[in-house]
Backbone bond lengths (Angstrom), bond angles and torsions (degrees), N, CA, C in turn:
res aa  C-N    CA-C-N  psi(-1)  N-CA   C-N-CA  omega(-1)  CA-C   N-CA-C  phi
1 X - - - 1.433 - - 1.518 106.37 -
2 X 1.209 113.63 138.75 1.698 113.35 -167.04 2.055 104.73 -88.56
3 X 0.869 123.29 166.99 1.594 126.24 162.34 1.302 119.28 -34.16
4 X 1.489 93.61 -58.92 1.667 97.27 -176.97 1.304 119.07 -53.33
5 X 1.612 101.05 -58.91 1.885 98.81 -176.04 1.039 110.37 -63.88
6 X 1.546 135.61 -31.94 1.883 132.74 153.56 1.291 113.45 -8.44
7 X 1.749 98.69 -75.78 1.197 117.09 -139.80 2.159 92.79 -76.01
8 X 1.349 96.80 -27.77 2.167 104.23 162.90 0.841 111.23 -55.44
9 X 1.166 130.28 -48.02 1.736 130.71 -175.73 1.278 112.96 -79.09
10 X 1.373 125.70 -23.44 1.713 121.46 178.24 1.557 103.12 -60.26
11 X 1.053 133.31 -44.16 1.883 109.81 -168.35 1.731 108.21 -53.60
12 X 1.016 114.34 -14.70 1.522 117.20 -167.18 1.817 81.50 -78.28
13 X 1.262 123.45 -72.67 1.616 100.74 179.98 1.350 132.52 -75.24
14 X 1.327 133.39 -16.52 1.432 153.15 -163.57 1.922 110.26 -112.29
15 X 1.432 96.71 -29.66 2.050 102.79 -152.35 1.556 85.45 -63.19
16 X 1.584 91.46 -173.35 1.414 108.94 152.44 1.554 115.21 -97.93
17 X 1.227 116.10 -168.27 1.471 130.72 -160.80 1.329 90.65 -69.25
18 X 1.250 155.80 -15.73 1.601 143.16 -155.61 1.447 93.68 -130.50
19 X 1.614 123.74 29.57 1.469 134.15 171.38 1.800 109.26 41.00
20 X 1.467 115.93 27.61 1.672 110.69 143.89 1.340 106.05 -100.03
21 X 1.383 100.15 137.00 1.645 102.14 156.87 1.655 121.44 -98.32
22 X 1.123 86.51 -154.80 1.762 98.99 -167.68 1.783 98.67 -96.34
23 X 1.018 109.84 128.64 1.828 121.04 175.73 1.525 98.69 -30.06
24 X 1.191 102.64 -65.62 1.726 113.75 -158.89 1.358 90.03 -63.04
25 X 1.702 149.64 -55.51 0.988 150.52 -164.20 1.567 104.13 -63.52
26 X 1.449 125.23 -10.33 1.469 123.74 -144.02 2.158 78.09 -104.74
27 X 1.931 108.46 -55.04 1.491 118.73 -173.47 1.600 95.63 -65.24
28 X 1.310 128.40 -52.36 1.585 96.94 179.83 1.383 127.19 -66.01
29 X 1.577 126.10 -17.43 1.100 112.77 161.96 1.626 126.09 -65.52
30 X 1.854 105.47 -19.78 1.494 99.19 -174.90 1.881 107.90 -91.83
31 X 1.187 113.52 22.15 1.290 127.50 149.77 1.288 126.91 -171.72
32 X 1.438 98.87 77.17 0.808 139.19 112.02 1.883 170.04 -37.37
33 X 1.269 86.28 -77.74 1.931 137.31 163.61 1.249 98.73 97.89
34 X 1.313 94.25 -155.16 1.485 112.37 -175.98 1.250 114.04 -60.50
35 X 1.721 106.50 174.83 1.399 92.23 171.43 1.578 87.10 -149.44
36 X 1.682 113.17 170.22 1.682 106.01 -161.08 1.130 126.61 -105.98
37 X 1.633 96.14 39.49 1.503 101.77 -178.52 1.726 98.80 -103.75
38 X 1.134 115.69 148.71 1.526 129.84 167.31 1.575 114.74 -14.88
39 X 1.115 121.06 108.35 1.750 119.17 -168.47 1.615 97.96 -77.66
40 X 1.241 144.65 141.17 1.070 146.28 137.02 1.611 120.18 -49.35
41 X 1.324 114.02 141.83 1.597 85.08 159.23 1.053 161.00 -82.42
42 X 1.144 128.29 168.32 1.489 131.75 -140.69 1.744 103.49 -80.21
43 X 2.016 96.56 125.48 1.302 107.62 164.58 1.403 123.28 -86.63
44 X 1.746 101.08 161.48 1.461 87.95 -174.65 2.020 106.80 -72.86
45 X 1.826 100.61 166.19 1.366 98.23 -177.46 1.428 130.39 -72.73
46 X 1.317 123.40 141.75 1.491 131.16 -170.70 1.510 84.15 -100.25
47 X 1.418 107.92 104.26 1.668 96.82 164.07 1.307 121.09 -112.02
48 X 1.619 105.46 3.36 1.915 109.16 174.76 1.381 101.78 -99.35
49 X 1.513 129.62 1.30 1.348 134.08 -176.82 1.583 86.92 -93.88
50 X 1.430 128.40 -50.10 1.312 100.95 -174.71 1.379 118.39 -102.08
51 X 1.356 130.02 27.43 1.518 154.83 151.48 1.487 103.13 -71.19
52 X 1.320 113.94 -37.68 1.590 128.88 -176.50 1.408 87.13 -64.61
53 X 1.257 128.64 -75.57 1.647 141.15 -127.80 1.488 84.82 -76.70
54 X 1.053 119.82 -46.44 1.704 121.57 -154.55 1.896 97.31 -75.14
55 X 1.165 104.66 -59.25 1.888 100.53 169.59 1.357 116.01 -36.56
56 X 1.558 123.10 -42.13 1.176 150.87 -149.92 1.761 88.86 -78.21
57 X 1.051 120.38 -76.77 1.546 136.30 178.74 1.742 113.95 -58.99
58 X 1.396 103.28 -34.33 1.303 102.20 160.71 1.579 112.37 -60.15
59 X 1.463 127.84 -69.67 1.516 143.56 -168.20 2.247 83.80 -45.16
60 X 1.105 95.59 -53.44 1.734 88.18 -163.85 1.627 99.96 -60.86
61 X 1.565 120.98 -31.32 1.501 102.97 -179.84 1.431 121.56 -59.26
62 X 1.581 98.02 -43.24 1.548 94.26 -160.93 1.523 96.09 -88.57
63 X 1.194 139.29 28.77 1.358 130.69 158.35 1.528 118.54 -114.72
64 X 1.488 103.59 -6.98 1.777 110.91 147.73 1.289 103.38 -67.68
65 X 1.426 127.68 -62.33 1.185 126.19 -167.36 1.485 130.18 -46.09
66 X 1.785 103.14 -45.71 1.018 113.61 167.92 1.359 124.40 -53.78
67 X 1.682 114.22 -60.16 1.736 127.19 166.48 1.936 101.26 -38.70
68 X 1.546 119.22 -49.91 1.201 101.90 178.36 1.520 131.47 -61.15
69 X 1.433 114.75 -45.68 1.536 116.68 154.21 1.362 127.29 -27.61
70 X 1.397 94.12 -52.06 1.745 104.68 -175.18 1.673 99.57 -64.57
71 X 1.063 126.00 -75.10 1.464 137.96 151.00 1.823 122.48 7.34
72 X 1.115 108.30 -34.11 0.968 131.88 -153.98 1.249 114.06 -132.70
73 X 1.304 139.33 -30.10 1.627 133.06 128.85 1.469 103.31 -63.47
74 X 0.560 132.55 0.66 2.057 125.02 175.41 1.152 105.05 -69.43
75 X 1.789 88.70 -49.31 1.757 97.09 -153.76 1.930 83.02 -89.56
76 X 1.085 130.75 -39.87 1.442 106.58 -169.76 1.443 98.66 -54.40
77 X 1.349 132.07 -57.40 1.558 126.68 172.43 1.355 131.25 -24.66
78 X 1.388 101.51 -50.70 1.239 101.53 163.72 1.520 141.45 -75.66
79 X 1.360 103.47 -14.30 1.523 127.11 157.08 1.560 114.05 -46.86
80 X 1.498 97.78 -52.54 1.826 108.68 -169.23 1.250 83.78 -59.07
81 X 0.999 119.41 -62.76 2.012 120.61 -120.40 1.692 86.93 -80.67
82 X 1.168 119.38 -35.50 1.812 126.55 170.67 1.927 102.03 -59.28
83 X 1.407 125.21 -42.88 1.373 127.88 -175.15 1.570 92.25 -76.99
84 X 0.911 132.94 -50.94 1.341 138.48 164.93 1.621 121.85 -21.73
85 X 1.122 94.71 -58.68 1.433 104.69 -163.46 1.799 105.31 -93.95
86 X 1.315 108.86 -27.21 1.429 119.79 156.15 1.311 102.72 -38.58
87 X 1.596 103.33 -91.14 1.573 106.68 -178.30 1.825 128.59 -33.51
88 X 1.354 110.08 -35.24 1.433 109.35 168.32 1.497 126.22 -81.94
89 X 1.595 100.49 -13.01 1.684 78.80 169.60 1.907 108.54 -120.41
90 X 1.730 104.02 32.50 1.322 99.14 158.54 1.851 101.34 -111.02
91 X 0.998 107.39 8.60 1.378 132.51 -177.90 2.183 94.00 -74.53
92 X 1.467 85.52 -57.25 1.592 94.72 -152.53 2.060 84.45 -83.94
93 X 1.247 118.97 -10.59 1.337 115.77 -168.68 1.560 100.52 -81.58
94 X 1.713 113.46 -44.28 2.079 96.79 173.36 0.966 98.69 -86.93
95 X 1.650 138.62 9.57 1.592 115.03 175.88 1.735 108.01 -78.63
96 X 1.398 101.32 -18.15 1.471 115.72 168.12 1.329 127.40 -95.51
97 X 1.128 108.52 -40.77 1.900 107.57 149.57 1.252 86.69 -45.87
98 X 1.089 138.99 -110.56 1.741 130.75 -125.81 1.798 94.07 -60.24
99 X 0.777 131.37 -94.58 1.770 115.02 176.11 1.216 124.65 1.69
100 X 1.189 116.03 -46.08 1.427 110.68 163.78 1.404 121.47 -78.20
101 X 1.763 120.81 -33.98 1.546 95.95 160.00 0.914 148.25 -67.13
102 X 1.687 106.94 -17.69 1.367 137.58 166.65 1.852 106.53 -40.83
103 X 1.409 100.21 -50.47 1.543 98.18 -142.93 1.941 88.20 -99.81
104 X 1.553 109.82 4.31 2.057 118.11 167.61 1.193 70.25 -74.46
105 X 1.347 141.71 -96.66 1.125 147.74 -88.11 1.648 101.30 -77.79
106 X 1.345 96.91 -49.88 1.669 118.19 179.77 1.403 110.96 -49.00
107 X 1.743 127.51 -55.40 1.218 148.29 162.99 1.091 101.11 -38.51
108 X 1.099 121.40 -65.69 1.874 120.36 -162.26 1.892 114.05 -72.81
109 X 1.684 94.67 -15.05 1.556 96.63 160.57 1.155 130.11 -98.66
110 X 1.728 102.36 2.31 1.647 106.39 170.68 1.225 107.16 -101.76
111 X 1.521 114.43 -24.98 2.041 104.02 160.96 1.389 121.45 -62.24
112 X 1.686 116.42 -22.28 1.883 115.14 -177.38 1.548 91.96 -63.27
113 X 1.613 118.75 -36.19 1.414 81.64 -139.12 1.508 79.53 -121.85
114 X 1.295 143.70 33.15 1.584 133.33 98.63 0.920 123.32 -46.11
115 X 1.589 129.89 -23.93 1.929 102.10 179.51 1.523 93.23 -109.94
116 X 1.711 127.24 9.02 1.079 87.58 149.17 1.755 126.95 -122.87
117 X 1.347 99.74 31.65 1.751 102.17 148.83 1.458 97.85 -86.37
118 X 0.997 131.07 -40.33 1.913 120.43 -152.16 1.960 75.24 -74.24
119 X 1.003 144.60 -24.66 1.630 136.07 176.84 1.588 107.02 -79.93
120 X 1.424 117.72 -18.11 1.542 99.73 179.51 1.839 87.83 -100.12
121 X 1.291 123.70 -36.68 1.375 108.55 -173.49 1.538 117.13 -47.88
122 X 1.057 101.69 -27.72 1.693 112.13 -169.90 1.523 119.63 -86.63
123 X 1.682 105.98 -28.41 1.433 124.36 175.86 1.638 98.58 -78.67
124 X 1.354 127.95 -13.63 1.419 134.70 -147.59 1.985 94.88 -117.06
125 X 1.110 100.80 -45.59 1.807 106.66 155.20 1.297 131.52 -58.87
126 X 1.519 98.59 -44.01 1.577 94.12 179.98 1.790 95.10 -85.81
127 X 0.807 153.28 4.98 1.629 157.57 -167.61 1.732 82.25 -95.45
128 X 1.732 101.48 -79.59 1.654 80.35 -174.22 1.118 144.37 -85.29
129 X 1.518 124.31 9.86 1.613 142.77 136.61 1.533 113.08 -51.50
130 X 1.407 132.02 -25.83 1.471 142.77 170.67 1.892 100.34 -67.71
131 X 1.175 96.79 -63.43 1.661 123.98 -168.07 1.439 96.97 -68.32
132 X 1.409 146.96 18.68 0.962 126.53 -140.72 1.700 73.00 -141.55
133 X 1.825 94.32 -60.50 1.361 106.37 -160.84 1.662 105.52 -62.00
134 X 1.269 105.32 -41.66 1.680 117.91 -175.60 2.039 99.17 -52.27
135 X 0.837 105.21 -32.35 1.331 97.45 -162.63 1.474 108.40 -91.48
136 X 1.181 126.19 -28.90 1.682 147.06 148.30 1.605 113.45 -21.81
137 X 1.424 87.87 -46.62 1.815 115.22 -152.34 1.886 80.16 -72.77
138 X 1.661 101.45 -62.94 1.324 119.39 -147.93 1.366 111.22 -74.24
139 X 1.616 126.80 4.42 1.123 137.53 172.09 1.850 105.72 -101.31
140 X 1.374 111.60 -36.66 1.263 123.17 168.02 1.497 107.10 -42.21
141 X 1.493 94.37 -68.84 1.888 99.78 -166.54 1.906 108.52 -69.55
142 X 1.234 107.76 -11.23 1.653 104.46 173.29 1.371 98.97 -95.62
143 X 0.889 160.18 -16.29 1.841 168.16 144.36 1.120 68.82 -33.53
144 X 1.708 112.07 -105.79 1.753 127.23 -156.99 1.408 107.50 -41.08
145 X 1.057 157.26 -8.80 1.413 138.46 -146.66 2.058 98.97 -135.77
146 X 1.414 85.26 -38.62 1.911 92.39 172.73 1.125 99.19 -143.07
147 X 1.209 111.51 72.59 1.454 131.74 158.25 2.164 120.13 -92.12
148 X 1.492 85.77 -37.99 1.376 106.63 -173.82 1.124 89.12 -79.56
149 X 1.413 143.86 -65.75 1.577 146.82 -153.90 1.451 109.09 -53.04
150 X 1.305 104.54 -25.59 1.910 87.95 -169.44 1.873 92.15 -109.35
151 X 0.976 138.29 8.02 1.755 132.42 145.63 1.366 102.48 -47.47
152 X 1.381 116.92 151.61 1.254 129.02 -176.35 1.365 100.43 -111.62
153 X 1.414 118.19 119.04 1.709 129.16 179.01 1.113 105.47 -38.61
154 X 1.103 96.18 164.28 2.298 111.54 -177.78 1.927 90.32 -102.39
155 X 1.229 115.01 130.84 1.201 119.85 154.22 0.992 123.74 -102.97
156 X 1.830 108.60 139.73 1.384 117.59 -142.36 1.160 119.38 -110.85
């Protein structure tokens, strides 16, 4: 049995209800082969029916193909714009690492020089707890020393 009359006899297993089938259903039956049910005999060949089917399956390839292309710069697009956006927010990630060492660094120079006022406040306490005592002392020894001088003599 040749392709053609095959591919005639496929709507009876493949067609629809009004015994055409589908192009593409018509080329896989014409390779296919045989099949082992009782062949009828042989019609003559439809070879623009399966010139039809084969254009038919062609037009459907290259419009997968096409949808796949498209498909496929999408997704490379979307690759970038994802590498993209990676890169900008490890971009914005040492712009904040360094901001934050920036602002240790700053901290740790506003603790030096808190402990060292709380070191002059304390050098500045004991100065006037020193100055305090000295002058205590130095009112003591002028009491004791001209104490007698400012009594008013006894007249005699």
């Amino acid at each position: 049995m040749s392709g053609a009359a095959f591919a005639a006899r496929a709507p009876a297993a493949f067609g629809t209800a009004d015994g055409r089938s589908d192009p593409i259903d018509r080329v896989v039956a014409l390779f296919s082969g045989p099949t082992t049910a009782a062949e009828p005999p042989p019609e003559p060949d439809d070879w623009s029916a399966s010139l039809t089917a084969v254009r038919g399956l062609a037009t459907r390839v290259r419009n997968l193909q096409t949808r796949a292309r498209d498909s496929m710069r999408e997704a490379q697009r979307s690759v970038r714009e994802a590498e993209a956006t990676a890169r900008a927010a490890e971009d914005r990630a040492l712009h904040a690492e360094s901001l934050l060492r920036e602002a240790v660094a700053r901290a740790e120079r506003a603790e030096d020089q808190v402990r060292a006022a709380a070191d002059r406040v304390e050098r500045a306490e004991a100065q006037t707890a020193e100055a305090r005592a000295w002058l205590r002392r130095m009112h003591e020894c002028m009491v004791s020393e001209f104490g007698a001088l400012t009594q008013e003599p006894a007249l005699a």
